[in-house]
C-alpha positions as CSV (number, residue, x, y, z in Angstrom):
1,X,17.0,26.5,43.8
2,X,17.4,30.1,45.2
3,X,15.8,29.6,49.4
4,X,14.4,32.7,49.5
5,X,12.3,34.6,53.2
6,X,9.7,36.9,52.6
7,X,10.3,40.1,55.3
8,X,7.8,42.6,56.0
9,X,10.7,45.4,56.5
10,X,12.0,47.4,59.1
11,X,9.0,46.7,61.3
12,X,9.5,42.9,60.6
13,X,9.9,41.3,64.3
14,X,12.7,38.8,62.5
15,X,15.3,40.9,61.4
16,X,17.3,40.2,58.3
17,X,20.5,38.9,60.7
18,X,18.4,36.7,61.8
19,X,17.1,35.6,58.2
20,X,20.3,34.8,57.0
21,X,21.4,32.1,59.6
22,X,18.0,30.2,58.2
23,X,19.8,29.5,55.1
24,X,18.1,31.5,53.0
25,X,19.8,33.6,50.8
26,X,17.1,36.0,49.2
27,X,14.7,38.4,50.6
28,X,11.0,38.5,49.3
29,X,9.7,42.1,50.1
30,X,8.1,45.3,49.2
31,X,7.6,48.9,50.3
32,X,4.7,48.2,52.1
33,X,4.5,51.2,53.4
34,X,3.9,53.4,49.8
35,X,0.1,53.5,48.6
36,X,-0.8,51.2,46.2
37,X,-1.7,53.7,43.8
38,X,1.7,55.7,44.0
39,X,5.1,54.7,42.2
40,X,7.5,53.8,44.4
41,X,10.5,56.2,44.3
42,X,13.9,55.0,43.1
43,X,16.0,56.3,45.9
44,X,13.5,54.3,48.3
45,X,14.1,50.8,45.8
46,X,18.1,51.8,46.4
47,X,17.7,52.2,49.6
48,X,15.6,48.7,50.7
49,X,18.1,47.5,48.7
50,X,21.3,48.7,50.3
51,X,19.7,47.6,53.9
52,X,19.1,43.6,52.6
53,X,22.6,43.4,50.8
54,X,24.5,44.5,54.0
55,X,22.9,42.1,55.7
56,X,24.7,39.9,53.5
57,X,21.6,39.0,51.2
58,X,20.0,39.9,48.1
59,X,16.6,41.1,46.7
60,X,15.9,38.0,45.1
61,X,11.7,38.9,44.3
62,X,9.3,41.9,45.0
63,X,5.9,40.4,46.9
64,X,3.7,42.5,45.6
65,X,3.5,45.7,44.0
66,X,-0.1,46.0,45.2
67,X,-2.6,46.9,42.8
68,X,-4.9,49.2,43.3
69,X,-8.9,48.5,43.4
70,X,-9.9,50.7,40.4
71,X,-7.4,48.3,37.9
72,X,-9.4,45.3,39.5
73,X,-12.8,47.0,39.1
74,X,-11.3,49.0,34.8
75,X,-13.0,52.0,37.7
76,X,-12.2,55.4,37.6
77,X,-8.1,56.0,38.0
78,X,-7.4,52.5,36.4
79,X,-5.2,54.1,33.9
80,X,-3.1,56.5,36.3
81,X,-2.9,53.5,38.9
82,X,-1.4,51.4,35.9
83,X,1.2,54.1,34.8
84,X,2.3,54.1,38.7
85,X,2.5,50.5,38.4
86,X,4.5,50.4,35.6
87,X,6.8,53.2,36.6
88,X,7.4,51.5,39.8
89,X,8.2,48.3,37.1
90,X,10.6,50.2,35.9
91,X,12.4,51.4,38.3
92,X,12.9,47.8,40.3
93,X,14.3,46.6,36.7
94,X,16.8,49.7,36.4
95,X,17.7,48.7,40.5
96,X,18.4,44.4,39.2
97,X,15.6,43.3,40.9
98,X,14.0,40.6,38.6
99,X,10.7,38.9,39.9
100,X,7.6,40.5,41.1
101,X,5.0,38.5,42.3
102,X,1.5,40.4,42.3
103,X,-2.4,38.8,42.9
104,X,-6.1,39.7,41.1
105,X,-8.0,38.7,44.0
106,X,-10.6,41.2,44.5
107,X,-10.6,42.8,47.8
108,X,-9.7,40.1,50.0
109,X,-6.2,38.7,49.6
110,X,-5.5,35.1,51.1
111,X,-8.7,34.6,53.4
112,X,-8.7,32.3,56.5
113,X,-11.4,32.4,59.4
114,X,-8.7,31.2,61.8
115,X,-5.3,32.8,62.5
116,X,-3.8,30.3,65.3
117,X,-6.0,27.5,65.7
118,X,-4.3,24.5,67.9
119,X,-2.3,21.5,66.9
120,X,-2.5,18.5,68.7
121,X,1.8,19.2,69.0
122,X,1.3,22.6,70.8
123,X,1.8,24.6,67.8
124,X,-0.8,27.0,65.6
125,X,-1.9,26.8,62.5
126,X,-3.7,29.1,60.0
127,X,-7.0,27.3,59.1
128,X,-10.3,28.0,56.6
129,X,-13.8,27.2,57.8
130,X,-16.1,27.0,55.2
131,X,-18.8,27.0,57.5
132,X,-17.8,30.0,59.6
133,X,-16.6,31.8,56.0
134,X,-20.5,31.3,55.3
135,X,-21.7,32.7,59.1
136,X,-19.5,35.6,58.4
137,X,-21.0,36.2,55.3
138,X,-24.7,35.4,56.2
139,X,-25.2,37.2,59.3
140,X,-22.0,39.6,60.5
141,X,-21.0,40.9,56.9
142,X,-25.1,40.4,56.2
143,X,-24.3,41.1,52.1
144,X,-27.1,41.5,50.1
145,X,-28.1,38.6,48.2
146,X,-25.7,36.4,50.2
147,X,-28.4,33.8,51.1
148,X,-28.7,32.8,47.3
149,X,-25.0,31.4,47.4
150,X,-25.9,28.9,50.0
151,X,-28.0,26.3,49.6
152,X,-30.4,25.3,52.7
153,X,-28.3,23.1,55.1
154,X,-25.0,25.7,54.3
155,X,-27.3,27.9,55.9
156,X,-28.5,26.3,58.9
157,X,-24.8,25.0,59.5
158,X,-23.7,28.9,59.1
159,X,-27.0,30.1,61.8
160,X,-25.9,27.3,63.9
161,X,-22.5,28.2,63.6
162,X,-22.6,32.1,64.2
163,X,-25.4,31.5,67.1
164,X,-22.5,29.7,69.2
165,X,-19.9,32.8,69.2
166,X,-19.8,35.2,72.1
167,X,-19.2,38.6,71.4
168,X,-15.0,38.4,71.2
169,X,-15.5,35.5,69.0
170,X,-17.8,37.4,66.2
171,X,-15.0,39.8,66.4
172,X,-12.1,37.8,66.0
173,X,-13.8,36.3,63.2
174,X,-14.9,39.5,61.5
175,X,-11.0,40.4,62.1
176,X,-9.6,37.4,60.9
177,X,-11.2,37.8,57.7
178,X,-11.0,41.3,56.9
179,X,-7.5,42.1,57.8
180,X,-6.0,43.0,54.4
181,X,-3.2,42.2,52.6
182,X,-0.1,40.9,54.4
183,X,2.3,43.0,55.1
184,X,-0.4,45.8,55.2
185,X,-0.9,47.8,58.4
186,X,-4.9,49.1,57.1
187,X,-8.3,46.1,57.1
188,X,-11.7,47.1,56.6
189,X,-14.3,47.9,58.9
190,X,-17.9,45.7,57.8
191,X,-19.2,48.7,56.1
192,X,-15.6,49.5,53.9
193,X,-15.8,45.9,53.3
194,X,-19.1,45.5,52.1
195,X,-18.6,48.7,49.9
196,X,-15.7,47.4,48.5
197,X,-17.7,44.0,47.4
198,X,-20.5,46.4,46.1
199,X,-18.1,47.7,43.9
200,X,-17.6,44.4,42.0
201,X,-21.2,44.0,41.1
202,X,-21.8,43.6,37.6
203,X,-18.4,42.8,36.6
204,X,-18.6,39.0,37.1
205,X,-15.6,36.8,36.4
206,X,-15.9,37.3,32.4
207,X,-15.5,41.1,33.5
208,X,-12.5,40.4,35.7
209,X,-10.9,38.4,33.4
210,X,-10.9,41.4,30.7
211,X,-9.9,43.8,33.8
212,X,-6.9,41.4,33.7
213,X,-6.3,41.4,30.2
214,X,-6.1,45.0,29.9
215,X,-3.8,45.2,33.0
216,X,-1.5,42.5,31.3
217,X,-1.5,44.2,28.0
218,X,-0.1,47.4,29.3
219,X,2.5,45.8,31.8
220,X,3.8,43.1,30.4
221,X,6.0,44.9,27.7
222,X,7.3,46.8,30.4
223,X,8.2,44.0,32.2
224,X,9.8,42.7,28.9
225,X,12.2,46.3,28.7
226,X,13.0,45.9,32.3
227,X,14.0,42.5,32.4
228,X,12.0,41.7,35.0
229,X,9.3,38.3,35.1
230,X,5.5,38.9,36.3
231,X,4.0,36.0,38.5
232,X,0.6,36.1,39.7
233,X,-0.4,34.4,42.5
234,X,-3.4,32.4,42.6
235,X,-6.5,32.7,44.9
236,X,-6.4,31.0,48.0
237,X,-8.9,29.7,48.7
238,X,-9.2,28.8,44.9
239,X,-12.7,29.5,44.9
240,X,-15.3,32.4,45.0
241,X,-15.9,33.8,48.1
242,X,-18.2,37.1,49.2
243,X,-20.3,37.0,46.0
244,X,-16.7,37.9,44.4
245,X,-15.2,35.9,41.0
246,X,-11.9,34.2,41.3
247,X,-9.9,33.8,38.1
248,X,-6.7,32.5,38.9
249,X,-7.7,28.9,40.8
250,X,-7.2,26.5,38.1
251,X,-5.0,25.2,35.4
252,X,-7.4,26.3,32.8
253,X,-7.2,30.0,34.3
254,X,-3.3,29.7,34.3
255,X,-4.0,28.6,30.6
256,X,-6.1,31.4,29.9
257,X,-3.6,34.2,31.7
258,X,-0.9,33.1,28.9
259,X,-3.1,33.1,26.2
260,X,-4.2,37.0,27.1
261,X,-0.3,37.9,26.6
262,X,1.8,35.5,25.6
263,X,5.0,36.7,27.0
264,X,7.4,34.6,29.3
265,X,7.4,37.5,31.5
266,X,4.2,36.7,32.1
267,X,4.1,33.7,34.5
268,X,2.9,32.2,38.0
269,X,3.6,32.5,41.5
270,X,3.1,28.8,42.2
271,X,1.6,28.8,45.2
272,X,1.1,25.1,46.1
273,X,-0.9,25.7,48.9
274,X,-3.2,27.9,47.5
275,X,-3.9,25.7,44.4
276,X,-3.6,22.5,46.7
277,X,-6.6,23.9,48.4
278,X,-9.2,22.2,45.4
279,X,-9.1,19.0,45.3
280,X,-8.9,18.7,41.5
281,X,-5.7,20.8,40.9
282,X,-2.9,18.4,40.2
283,X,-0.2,19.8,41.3
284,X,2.8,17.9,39.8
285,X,0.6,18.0,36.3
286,X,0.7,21.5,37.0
287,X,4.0,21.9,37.9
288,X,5.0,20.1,35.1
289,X,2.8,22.0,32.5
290,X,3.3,25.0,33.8
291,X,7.2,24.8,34.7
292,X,8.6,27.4,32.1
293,X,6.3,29.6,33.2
294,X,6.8,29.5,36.9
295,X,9.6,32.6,38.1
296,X,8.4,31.8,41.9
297,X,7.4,29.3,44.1
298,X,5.4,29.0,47.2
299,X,5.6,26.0,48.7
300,X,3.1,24.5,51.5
301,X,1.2,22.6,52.1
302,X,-2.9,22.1,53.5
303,X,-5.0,19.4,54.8
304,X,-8.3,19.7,53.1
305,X,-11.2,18.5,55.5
306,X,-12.3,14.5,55.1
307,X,-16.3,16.0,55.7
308,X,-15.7,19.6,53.7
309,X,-13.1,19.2,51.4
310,X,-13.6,23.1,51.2
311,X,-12.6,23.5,54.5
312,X,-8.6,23.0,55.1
313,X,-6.0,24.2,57.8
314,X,-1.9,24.5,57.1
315,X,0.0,21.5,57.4
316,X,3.2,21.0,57.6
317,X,5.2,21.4,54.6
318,X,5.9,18.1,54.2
319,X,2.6,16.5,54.9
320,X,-1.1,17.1,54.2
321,X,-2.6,16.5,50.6
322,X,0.5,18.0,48.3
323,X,2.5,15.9,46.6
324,X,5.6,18.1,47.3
325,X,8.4,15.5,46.4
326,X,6.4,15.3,43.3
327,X,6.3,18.7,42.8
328,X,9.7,19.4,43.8
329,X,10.9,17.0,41.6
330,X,9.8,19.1,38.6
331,X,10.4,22.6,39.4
332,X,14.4,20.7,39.7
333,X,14.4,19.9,36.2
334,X,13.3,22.9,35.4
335,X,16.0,24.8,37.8
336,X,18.4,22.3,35.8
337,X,16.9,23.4,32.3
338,X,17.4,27.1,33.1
339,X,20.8,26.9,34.8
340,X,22.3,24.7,31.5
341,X,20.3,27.5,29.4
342,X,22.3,30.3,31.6
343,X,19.5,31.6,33.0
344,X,18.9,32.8,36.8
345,X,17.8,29.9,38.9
346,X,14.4,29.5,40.3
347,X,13.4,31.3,43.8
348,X,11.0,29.7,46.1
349,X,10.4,30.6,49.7
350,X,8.8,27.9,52.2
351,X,5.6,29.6,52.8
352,X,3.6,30.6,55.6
353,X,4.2,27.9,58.8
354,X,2.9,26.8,62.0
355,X,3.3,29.0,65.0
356,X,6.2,27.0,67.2
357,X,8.2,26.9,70.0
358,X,8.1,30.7,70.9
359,X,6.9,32.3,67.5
360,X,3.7,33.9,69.2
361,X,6.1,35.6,71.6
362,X,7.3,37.8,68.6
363,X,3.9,38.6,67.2
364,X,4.9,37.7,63.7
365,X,2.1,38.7,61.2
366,X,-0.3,36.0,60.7
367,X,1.1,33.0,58.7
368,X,4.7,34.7,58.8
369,X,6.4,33.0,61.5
370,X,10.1,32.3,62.2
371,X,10.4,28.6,63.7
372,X,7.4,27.6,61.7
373,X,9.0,28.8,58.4
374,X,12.6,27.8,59.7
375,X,11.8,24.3,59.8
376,X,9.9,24.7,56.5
377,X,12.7,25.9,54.6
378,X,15.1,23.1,56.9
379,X,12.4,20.5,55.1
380,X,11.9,21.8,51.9
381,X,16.3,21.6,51.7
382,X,16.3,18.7,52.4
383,X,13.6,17.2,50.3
384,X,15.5,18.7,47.6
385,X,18.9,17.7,48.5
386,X,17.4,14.1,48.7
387,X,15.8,14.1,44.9
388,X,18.9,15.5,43.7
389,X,21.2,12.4,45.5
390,X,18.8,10.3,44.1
391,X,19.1,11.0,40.6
């Protein structure tokens, strides 16, 4: 498989010198500094290019071309947003860039309520609280009609937990969860957040899922001209959260995406931590399934709680509740399938990591560090190395 690093850019802490004596050899970025409703200009592409292949690597997969709110919400601007999306489609094909990884979560992207909580090694890990999602929700965020999502112990657990922060830790926990996207210098305050929910009402997930659908329908054949492969990332946590729908947490959704454009440009970011995160995704059935139609992979791994198997925090890549040999041992025969076939190999990044050694001394982004992810990728080699020698 192609080890690939997802970099933030110039303002990335680890520099790309550095990412290239991890052993990876691709770069997973973007232009994360462009608005997400404006193309992103072809001399920009050329030149984010330029900068990654002198550092003696290549632009293996774009993650993301953000989209905007308005195609989420089929709002006002959907179509213009969608042209910009396309063109900048276009314009990464023309460059050789081939995968683009892209989500449908609605507002929030990945959500955790912790950012560095402790490990019994010294390290930090990104963590979800079901619980404190719920407080957040209940009585900081206070959306209307939230109390009709819980049922009566959820929210005395939530009151209980909320009454037992001090004022920094309300904060940190409104921050935590209303950061944005990664890679993303811009959050939301309670109110923009809030509003931004409010702007979902009505739709529902059958609404989102046709908000999809029309999105797919216009990019995919553009996809097809470029020669480039579309993989959505699933939602992480796999599950509603804010009064919001999910519709990419399940191998019936994956099914279902497919179906509304059936198109092997359109395929997966298999993210096996995010689908890990529900108990009843199995991910080698799924990896297995799905494998034509994966063009990326994100593997990690999370320890869902024994009491609140909602509730998880990152393990290590190698350990918690994925089955990663099994998983690994199916995205290699289908590496091996598309390499006989004479098709470009699979890329896969070891995703997110615990904060080690002296990762918090960097101020990575959140879930982005470099000893964390170095010994991920280390791991994930040789696990692969390992089913390979076996065989």
């Amino acid at each position: 498989m192609e080890y690939t690093w997802r970099w933030f850019g110039p303002p990335d802490p680890i520099t790309l010198a550095e990412i290239r004596q991890t052993g990876a050899t691709g770069i997973v970025t973007a232009l994360h500094e462009i608005d997400n409703d404006t193309a992103w200009p072809a001399a920009a592409i050329a030149e984010r290019k330029s900068a990654i292949e002198a550092a003696g690597l290549s632009w293996s997969v774009v993650e993301s071309i953000p989209l905007s709110e308005a195609i989420r919400t089929g709002g006002p601007g959907r179509d213009a947003d969608i042209d910009a999306w396309a063109t900048t489609l276009r314009r990464l094909g023309a460059a050789g860039v081939r995968t683009v990884a892209y989500n449908f979560m609605p507002v929030a992207d990945w959500t955790r309520t912790e950012l560095a909580r402790p490990l019994p090694h010294g390290g930090t890990a990104l963590a979800f609280d079901y619980i404190a999602c719920a407080a957040f929700d209940l009585f900081l965020l206070e959306r209307p009609g939230a109390a009709d999502d819980y049922d009566e112990a959820e929210r005395a657990a939530a009151k209980a937990h909320v009454d037992a922060l001090d004022g920094p830790a309300r904060q940190r926990l409104i921050d935590n969860i209303t950061a944005g996207l990664p890679g993303a210098d811009a959050g939301y305050d309670l109110a923009g957040f809030r509003a931004a929910i409010a702007a979902y009402r009505g739709i529902g997930r059958a609404g989102l899922r046709e908000n999809l659908r029309y999105f797919l329908e216009r990019v995919v054949p553009v996809a097809e001209a470029a020669g480039v492969r579309l993989a959505i990332h699933p939602d992480d946590p796999p599950r509603p959260l804010f009064g919001l729908p999910r519709i990419v947490s399940s191998a019936a959704d994956a099914r279902w995406i497919f179906d509304a454009v059936d198109s092997e440009a359109n395929g997966l970011t298999f993210c096996t931590g995010s689908y890990g995160a529900a108990a009843d995704n199995d991910l080698v059935a799924m990896a297995t399934e799905f494998a034509p139609r994966i063009h990326f992979a994100h593997l990690r791994s999370v320890a869902r709680d024994l009491v609140d198997p909602r509730s998880f925090a990152e393990a290590e890549h190698l350990a918690g509740d994925a089955d990663m040999p099994g998983v690994m041992a199916a995205l290699i025969e289908e590496e091996d399938r598309r390499r006989a076939a004479g098709d470009v190999g699979l890329p896969m990044r070891a995703d997110h990591g615990h904060g080690l050694l002296g990762d918090a001394e960097r101020d990575p982004r959140p879930g982005y560090p470099l000893y964390g992810r170095l010994r991920g990728l280390a791991e994930l080699r040789g696990l692969e190395q390992g089913l390979r020698y076996r065989r």
